[in-house]
C-alpha positions as a Python dict, from the first residue, in 0.01 Angstrom:
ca = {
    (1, 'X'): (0, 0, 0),
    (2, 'X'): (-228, 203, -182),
    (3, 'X'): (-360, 386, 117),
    (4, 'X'): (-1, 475, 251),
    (5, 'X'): (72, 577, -100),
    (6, 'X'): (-225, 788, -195),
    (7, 'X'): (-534, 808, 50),
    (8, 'X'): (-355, 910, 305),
    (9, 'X'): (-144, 1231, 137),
    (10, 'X'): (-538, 1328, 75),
    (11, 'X'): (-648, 1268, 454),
    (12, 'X'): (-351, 1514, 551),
    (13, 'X'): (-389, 1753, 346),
    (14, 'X'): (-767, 1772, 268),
    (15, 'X'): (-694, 1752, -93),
    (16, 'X'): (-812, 1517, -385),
    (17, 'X'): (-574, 1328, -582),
    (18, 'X'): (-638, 948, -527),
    (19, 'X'): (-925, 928, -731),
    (20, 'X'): (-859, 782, -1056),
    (21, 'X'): (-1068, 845, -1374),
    (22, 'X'): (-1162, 612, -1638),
    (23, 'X'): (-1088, 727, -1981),
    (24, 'X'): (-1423, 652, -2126),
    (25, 'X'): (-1602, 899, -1847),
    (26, 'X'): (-1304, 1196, -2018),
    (27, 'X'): (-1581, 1451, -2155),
    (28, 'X'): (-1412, 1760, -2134),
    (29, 'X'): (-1060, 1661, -2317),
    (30, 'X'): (-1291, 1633, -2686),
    (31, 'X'): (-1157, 1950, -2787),
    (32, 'X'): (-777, 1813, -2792),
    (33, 'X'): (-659, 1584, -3134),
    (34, 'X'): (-450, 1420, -2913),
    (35, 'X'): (-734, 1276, -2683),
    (36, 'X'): (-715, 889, -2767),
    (37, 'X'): (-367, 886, -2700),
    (38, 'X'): (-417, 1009, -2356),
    (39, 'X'): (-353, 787, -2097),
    (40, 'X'): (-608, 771, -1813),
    (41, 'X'): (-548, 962, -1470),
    (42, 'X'): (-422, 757, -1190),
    (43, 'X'): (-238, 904, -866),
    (44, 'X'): (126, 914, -826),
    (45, 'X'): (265, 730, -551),
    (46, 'X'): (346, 966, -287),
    (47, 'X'): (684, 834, -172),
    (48, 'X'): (803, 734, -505),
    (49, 'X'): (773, 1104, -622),
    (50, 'X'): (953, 1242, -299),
    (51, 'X'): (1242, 979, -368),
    (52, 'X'): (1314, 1070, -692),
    (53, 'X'): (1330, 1440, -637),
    (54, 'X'): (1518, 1407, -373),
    (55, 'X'): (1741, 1190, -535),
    (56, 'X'): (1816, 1438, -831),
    (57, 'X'): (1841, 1723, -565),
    (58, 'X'): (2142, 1552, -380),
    (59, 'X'): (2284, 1466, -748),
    (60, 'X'): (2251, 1813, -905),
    (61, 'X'): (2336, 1998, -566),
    (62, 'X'): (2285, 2357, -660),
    (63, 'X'): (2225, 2319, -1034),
    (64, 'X'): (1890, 2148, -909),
    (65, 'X'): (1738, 2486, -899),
    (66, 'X'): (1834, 2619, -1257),
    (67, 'X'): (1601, 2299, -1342),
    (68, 'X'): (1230, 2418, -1417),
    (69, 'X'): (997, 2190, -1316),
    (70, 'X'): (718, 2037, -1499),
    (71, 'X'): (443, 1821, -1423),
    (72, 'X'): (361, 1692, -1774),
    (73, 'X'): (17, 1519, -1756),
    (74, 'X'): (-17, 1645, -1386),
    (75, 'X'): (-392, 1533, -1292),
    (76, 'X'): (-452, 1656, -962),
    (77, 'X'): (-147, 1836, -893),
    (78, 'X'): (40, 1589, -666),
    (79, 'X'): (378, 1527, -797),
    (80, 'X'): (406, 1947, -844),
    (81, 'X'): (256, 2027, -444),
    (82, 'X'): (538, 1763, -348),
    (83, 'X'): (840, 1925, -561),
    (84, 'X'): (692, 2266, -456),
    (85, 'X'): (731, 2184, -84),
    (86, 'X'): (1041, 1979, -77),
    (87, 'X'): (1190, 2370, -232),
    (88, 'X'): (1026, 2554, -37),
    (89, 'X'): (1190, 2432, 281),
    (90, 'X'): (1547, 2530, 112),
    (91, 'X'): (1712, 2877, 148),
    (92, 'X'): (1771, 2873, -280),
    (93, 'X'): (1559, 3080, -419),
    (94, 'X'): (1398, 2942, -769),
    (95, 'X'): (1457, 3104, -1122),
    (96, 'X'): (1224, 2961, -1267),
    (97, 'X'): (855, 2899, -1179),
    (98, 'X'): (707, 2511, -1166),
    (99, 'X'): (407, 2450, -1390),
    (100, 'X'): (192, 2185, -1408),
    (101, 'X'): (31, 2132, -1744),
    (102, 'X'): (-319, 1886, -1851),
    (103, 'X'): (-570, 1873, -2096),
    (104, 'X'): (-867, 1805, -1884),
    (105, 'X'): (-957, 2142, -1735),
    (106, 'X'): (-1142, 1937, -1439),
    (107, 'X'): (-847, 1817, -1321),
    (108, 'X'): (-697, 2179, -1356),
    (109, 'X'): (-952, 2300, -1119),
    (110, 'X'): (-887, 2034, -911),
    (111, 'X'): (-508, 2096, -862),
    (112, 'X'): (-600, 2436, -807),
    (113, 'X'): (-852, 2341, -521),
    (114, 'X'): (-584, 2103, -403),
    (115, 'X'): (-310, 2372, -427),
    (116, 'X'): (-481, 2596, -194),
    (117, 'X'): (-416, 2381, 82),
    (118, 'X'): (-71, 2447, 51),
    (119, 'X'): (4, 2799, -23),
    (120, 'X'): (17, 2966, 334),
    (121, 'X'): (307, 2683, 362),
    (122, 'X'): (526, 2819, -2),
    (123, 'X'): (701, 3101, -24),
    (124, 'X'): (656, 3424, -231),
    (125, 'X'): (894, 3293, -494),
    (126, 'X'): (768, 2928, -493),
    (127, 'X'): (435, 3005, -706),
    (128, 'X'): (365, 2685, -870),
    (129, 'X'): (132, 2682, -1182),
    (130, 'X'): (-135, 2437, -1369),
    (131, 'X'): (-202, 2515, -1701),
    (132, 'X'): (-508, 2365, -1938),
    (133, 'X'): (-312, 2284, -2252),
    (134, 'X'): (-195, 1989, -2466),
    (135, 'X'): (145, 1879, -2405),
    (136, 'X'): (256, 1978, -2706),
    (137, 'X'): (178, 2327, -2660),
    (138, 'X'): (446, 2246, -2378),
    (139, 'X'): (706, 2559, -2533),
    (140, 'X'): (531, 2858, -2460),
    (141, 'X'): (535, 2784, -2098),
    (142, 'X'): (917, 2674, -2073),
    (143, 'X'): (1127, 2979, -1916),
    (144, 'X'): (1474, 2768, -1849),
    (145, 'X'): (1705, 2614, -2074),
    (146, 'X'): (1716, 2328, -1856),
    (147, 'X'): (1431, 2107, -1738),
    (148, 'X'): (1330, 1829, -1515),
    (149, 'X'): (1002, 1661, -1644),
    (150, 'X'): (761, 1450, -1439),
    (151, 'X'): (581, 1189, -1630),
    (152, 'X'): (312, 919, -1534),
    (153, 'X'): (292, 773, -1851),
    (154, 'X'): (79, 1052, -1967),
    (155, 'X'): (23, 974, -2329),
    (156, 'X'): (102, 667, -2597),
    (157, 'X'): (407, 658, -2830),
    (158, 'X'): (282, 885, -3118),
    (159, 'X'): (236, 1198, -2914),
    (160, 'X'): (529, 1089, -2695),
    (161, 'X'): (752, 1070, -3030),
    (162, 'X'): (632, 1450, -3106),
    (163, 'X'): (691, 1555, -2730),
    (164, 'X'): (1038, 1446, -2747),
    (165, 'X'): (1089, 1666, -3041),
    (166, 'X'): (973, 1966, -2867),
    (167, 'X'): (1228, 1924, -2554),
    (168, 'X'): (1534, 1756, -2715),
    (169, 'X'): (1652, 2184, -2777),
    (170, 'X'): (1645, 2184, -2417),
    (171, 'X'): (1858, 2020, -2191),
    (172, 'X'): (1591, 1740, -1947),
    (173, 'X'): (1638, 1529, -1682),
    (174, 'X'): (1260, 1286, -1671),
    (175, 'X'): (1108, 1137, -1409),
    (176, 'X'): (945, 860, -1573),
    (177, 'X'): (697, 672, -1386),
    (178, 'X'): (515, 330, -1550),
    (179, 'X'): (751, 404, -1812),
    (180, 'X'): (540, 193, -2093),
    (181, 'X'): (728, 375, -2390),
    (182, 'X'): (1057, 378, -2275),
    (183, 'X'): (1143, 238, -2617),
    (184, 'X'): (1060, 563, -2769),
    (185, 'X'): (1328, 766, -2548),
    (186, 'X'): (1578, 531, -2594),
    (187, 'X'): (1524, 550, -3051),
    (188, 'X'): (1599, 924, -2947),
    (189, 'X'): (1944, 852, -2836),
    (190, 'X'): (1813, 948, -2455),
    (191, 'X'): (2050, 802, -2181),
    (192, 'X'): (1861, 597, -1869),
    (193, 'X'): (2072, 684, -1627),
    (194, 'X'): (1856, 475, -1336),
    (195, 'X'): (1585, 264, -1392),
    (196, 'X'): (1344, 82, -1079),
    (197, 'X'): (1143, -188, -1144),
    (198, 'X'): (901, -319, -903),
    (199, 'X'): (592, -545, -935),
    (200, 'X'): (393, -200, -850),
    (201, 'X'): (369, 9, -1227),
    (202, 'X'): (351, 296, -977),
    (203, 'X'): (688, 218, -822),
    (204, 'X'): (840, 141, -1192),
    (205, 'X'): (1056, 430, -1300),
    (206, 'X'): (1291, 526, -1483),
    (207, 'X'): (1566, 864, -1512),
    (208, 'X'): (1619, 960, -1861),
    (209, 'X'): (1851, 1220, -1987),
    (210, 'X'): (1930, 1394, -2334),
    (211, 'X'): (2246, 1601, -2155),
    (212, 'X'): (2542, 1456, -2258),
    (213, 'X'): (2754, 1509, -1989),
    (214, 'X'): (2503, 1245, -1853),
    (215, 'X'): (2597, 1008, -2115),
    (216, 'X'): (2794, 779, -1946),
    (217, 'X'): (2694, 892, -1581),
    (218, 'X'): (2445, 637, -1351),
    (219, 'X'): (2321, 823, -1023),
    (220, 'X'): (2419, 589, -755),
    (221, 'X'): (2225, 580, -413),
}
């Protein structure tokens, strides 16, 4: 399963994403106060990412593209390349850029190197982004008033708490992969519209909302 799900996106594409990294070998995230409550990198599972995108695509129809996208603890750059070339086969064009944002500038570089693979495929107004930042620096790189958030369990409950803060002016749909602190979204009066559990933490996820029109909605398959 875990060479369908992650080798093999990095055999096709000559990129490097399936290579996890344990916390304690994390030397260039020191400068960040936020650094124990990091979660260590570990690869998105390819068709789990795909699924839910496409999922909120078909749900949101054309008010999927107002959505900026963010990769919020992206790594590698997986979960952004995959969002950037499920759009890039539409005929919308995007209003707003998709960023990827991580504290370890090695894994920055990395997405970059991995991104290059891709760009002679994405169009002039699909220019995805990965920024070296803290998560909580998140605002200054938000150009929509309406967001869709990828998370792999990126960080613990006290930064999450903080990070919820930030976006709650905003109106979010999350992706919300191993979601560990679910707890934390649901305090904040978020709505789980979906939620997948599986014996995989990689295929556990859940949909989260703060809109309210969402309130009371469930996405159906």
């Amino acid at each position: 399963k875990y060479f369908l799900e992650c080798h093999l996106f990095d055999i096709l594409n000559g990129t490097n994403t399936h290579i996890w990294n344990p916390k304690e070998k994390e030397d260039d995230t020191n400068w960040s106060s936020n650094r124990e409550e990091g979660i260590l990198y570990m690869c998105s599972w390819t068709q789990e990412v795909k699924h839910w995108i496409w999922r909120l695509k078909k749900k949101l129809k054309n008010e999927f593209y107002e959505f900026q996208f963010i990769d919020v603890g992206c790594g590698k750059g997986k979960p952004l390349i995959i969002y950037s070339g499920i759009v890039n086969k539409d005929h919308h064009k995007l209003t707003n850029n998709p960023i990827g944002i991580d504290y370890s500038n090695k894994n920055i570089i990395i997405a970059n190197t991995n991104l290059c693979k891709f760009q002679d495929k994405f169009k002039k107004d699909v220019i995805p982004k990965f920024i070296n930042d803290d998560a909580l620096n998140i605002q200054q790189y938000i150009n929509s008033k309406k967001l869709i958030l990828y998370l792999y369990n990126p960080f613990k409950g006290k930064v999450l708490k903080q990070f919820i803060k930030l976006i709650n002016i905003y109106d979010c749909i999350i992706i919300y992969t191993n979601p560990t602190n679910i707890s934390v979204f649901v305090e904040a009066n978020w709505s789980i519209l979906e939620m997948k559990k599986s014996v995989y933490p990689n295929k556990t996820t859940a949909i989260l909302s703060n809109i309210k029109r969402h309130r009371y909605i469930k996405i159906k398959p």
